[in-house]
Each structure stands twice: as structure tokens, then as C-alpha cells.
Residue, then its C-alpha position, 0 to 999 in steps of 0.5 A: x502447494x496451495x498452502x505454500x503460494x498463500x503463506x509466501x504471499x502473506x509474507x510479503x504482506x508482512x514485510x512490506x508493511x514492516x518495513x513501512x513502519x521502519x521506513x515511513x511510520x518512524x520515518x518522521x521521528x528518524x528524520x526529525x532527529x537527524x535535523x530535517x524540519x516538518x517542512x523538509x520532511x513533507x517535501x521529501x516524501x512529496x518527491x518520493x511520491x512524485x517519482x513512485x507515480x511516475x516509475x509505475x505505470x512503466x513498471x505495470x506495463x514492463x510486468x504485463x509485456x515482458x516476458x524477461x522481466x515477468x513481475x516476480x522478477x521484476x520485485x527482485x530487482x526492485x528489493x536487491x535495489x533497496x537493500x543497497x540503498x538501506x546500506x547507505x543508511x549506515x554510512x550516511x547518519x547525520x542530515x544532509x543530500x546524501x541522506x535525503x537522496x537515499x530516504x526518497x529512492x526508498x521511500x518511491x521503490x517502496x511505495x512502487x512495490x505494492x501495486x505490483x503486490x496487489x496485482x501478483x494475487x492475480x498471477x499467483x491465482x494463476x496456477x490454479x490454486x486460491x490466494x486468500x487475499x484478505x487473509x494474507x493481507x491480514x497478516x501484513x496488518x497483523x505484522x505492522x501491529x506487532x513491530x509498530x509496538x516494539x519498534x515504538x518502546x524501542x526508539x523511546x527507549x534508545x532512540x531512532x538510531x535502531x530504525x536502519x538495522x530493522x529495516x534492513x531485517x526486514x528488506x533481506x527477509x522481503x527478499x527470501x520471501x519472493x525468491x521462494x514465491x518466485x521458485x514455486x509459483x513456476x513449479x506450480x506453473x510448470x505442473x499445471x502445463x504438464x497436467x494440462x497437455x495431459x487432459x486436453x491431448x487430441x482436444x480443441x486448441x486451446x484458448x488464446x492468452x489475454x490480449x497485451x494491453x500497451x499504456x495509451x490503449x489502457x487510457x484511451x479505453x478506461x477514461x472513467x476509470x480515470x475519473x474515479x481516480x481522482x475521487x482516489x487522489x482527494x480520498x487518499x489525501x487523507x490517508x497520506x496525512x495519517x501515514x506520514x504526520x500520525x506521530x506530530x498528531x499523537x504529540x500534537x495532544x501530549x503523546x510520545x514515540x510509544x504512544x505512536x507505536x500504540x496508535x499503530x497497533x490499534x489501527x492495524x489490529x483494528x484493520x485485521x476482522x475486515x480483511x480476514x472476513x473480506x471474501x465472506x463479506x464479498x459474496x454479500x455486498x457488491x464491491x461498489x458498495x463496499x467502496x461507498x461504505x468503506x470512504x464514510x468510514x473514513x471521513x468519519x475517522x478523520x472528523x474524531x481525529x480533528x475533535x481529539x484532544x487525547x492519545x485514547x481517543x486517536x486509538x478509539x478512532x481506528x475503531x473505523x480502520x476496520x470498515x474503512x480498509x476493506x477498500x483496499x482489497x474490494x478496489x483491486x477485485x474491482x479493478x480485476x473485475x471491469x478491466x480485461x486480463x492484459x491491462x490488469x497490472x496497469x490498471x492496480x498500478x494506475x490505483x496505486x500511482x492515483x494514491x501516490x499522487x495523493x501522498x505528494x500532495x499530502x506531504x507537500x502540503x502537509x508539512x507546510x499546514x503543520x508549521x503554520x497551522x498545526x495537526x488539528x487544521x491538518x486532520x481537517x483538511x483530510x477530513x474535507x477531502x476524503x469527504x470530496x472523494x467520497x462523493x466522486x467515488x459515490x457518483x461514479x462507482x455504479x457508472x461501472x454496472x453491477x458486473x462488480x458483485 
């Protein structure tokens, strides 16, 4: 069983993240062939992340609660939604409301979705079986890499009109996934029960669950939390810039769509060792500090993009990829750490809407820096804000104690 929930779960991680690379990654050569301009663009994907920041913190709290719409449930919905709105891709092909509408509600459930994937590590642990995080997580990276590379061979070869049919690929493939997930996870659940009312049959009562955290006890009880947020949402900008503009900043120094799918490969390759090493790196290094070593590397990803002036030295800046993205897998055993069990999906999905916020910024403001300014201003502005949120993740990091080794 434990081979079964870790190998579901990675697949997750597949999915999620190739579909981001139909979605989001050639999300701008779709849509720029379709006639939306840089400006328009960033003003979708600033209301996409508007509204996947605001159905979040409701969804954490309806997973942490309900127990109708427990959180497997819960992403079956949310995926049985995006495939409906994914049909609506081939239907409406040419620029327009419709279109726009149908790109925004993915691009927001898409981006709703991974906070409650980072916290149902936590409920699949539950049955008792080890969820190798780093390992799944790779995998994902591992996946984006590979479809990243075709799909960029692909678009330059027939042109984005692909996109829709491998994204629906990998939606219905999402979907198979989590229902197995679903199905075994409450088998493993239901064995663990029965073994456990075996053992402990004329023993002391068994512990009372975690208590149920509601949303206004969550903030009124994790305000520096709250803080460190926002060293989240300046760090995050940057990595908004890089999800949402990387293909005008490949062709801003003469790439192509293959190049970009290149680009693609790298960073995710690149990010493959820290997530794979992550437990064993963990047991050495605090979390808080792998959350200080992670944003320098970051910065200093975003000052060697600022100073390329060729598609080899954007791929030899994703060499950083490999420190910087241990921050995603150390934030979420942080966030498990300092924060009791019932608040543990709000407090992911809290994370999570802090880098969305970061992406309504960054597309908003991204796509006007692009058409008044160009890529290399853009690269500089992500550069001066990660650094901001370096410094407010430095200066309140440790604030938390060191609970967090």
C-alpha cells in the first residue's frame, strides 16, 4: 500500500505540473496567437490569480471541516470542473470573452489546486505509511521537463493549436489518478482502524482528534505568520515573472518556442536532486535555514537572467533552480511544524494564496513592464523584490524558534 499512496501521489505531481506547462507555460504563445496582446495576458492571469487567492483559504477551510467534502473529494470536483471548462477550448478557438472567461477559471482552480496537494501529503501520512514528498514532487518536475521539450518542438513545428488536446490528456489522467488515490487511501484508512481497535481492545481511550480550526481563530492566532507572508508575496513575484513572461524573456535575447521548451527542461531537470535529496538534506540543515539559503539562490537567478544576452545563459541560470526550489518542500514541513494539526490545510493554503497574490501582482505589472520597458526591466524588477523578500524571510524565519529542525 505504501508503494501504491507514494506512487499515486507522485502522479499528481505529474499531472499537475504538465498540465501547467499546456496551461500556463505556453500559456502566452497560446494566447498571444489568438490575438491577446503582453498587456492583456498579464491582465488575465492577474485576475486568474485574484480569484485562485480568494476561493482558497474557503477551500482549506471546507477540507479541514467538512466531512462531506473531505479534501480528496473536494479536488474531484475541482478537476471534473476544469475538464468541462478544457471542452470549452474547442469551441471557442479565436480571441474573445468567452475565451478569455474559460483561460481565467483554469488558470485560478488550477493554481487552487496545489495548496491542497501540498497539504494531502499530510492526510495520505495518515494511514500510517511514509509519503516521500521530495521524491513525488520530483517526479512532477521530472514530467514538466519531458513535456516541456516535446510540447516546445511541437508548437514550433504545428503551432499552438496542440495545446488544448494535451492538456485535455493530462486533466482526465489528473482525474484517474486522485480517484485511485481516493480509493486507497480510505482502504489503507479503514485497515489501519480495524488493526487499531484490535490493539488497543480494553486499553485507555483513545486520543481526541486535532482540534477544528475556523478561519478568523486561524489569523488571529498565526499573525507572524502573516508576516512572513509577505516576504512571500515580494519573493514570489519573481517567480510569477518566470512562470507567466519566460517565453518573452527567451525571445527577448533571439529564442524560439523550442528554445523556451529547452529553458523548461533545464529549470525542471535542474530542480530534480534538491527535491530528491530533500529528506536527507533535512535531517542536517533546519528548515529555517533552508528557507534563507533557498531565496539567495533565487536572487541570484534573477540577477543572471537580468545580465543574459543569450538562451545558454538563461538554461546555465536554472543551475539555481536546484537550491532555490527545496523552499517549496521545506515552507510546507515548516508550515506542518509551527502550526497545530486542525489549521494544517489553511495554513498550506494561506502559503499558497500569499504566491497567488504574488502572480496577480506580477502579471498585472508584468505585462505592462514588457510593453513599456522590456524583458531585461522586468528580470530587475523580480530581482529587487525577491531580494525584499529575502530580507523579511531572513529577519522573521527564526522568530518561530528552532522547533523547525
Amino acid at each position: 500500500m505504501k508503494r501504491i499512496l507514494n506512487f499515486e501521489y507522485g502522479g499528481l505531481w505529474c499531472m499537475y505540473w504538465t498540465y501547467f506547462a499546456a496551461l500556463l507555460s505556453f500559456g502566452s504563445v497560446f494566447l498571444l496567437a489568438k490575438g491577446f496582446s503582453n498587456y492583456e495576458i498579464g491582465i488575465l492571469f492577474a485576475l486568474a490569480s485574484i480569484l485562485g487567492a480568494l476561493i482558497q483559504p474557503p477551500l482549506a477551510d471546507i477540507a479541514d471541516n467538512s466531512k462531506v467534502f473531505r479534501i480528496h473529494r473536494l479536488m474531484e470536483i475541482l478537476l471534473l470542473l476544469m475538464i468541462l471548462l478544457a471542452a470549452g477550448l474547442f469551441v471557442y478557438q479565436t480571441k474573445g470573452a468567452p475565451l478569455f472567461l474559460i483561460y481565467l477559471l483554469l488558470y485560478a482552480i488550477h493554481l487552487a489546486l496545489q495548496g491542497l496537494i501540498n497539504a494531502l501529503l499530510f492526510t495520505l501520512e495518515e494511514t500510517g505509511h511514509k509519503i516521500y514528498f521530495g521524491i513525488c514532487r520530483a517526479s512532477g518536475s521530472i514530467a514538466y521537463s519531458a513535456v516541456m521539450a516535446v510540447l516546445g518542438v511541437l508548437v514550433d513545428r504545428y503551432s499552438s493549436s496542440i495545446l488544448p488536446y494535451a492538456g485535455m490528456v493530462f486533466l482526465l489522467c489528473w482525474m484517474a489518478f486522485i480517484v485511485g488515490s481516493d480509493v486507497h487511501y480510505l482502504r489503507a484508512m479503514r485497515r489501519k482502524s480495524a488493526e487499531r481497535a484490535a490493539a488497543e481492545a480494553g486499553q485507555a481511550e483513545e486520543a481526541a482528534p486535532a482540534e477544528k480550526i475556523h478561519l478568523l481563530a486561524f489569523l488571529r492566532r498565526n499573525k507572524l505568520f502573516l508576516v512572513l507572508s509577505i516576504g512571500v508575496l515580494f519573493f514570489f513575484f519573481g517567480n510569477a515573472v518566470q512562470n507567466t513572461f519566460i517565453y518573452q524573456i527567451v525571445t527577448d535575447v533571439g529564442g524560439t518556442s523550442a528554445d523556451l521548451g529547452v529553458v523548461a527542461a533545464c529549470t525542471a531537470m535542474s530542480e530534480v536532486p534538491g527535491l530528491m535529496l530533500f529528506d536527507v538534506i533535512r535531517k542536517h540543515i533546519s528548515v529555517n535555514t533552508l528557507l534563507k539559503i533557498a531565496a539567495v539562490a533565487f536572487v541570484a537567478k534573477f540577477v543572471m537572467l537580468w545580465l543574459a544576452q543569450a538562451v545558454w545563459v538563461i538554461c546555465l541560470a536554472q543551475v539555481f533552480q536546484a537550491i532555490y526550489i527545496v523552499i517549496m518542500p521545506a515552507m510546507i514541513y515548516f508550515i506542518d511544524q509551527i502550526m497545530d494539526k486542525g489549521e494544517a490545510v489553511k495554513g498550506q493554503a494561506w502559503f499558497m494564496m500569499a504566491t497567488t497574490v504574488a502572480s496577480v501582482i506580477a502579471s498585472y505589472l508584468g505585462g505592462l513592464i514588457l510593453d513599456v520597458a522590456g524583458a531585461k526591466m522586468l528580470c530587475l524588477a523580480a530581482a529587487v523584490c525577491a531580494l525584499i523578500g529575502a530580507i523579511i524571510y531572513s529577519a522573521v524565519v527564526d522568530r518561530f524558534g528552532e522547533a523547525t529542525k
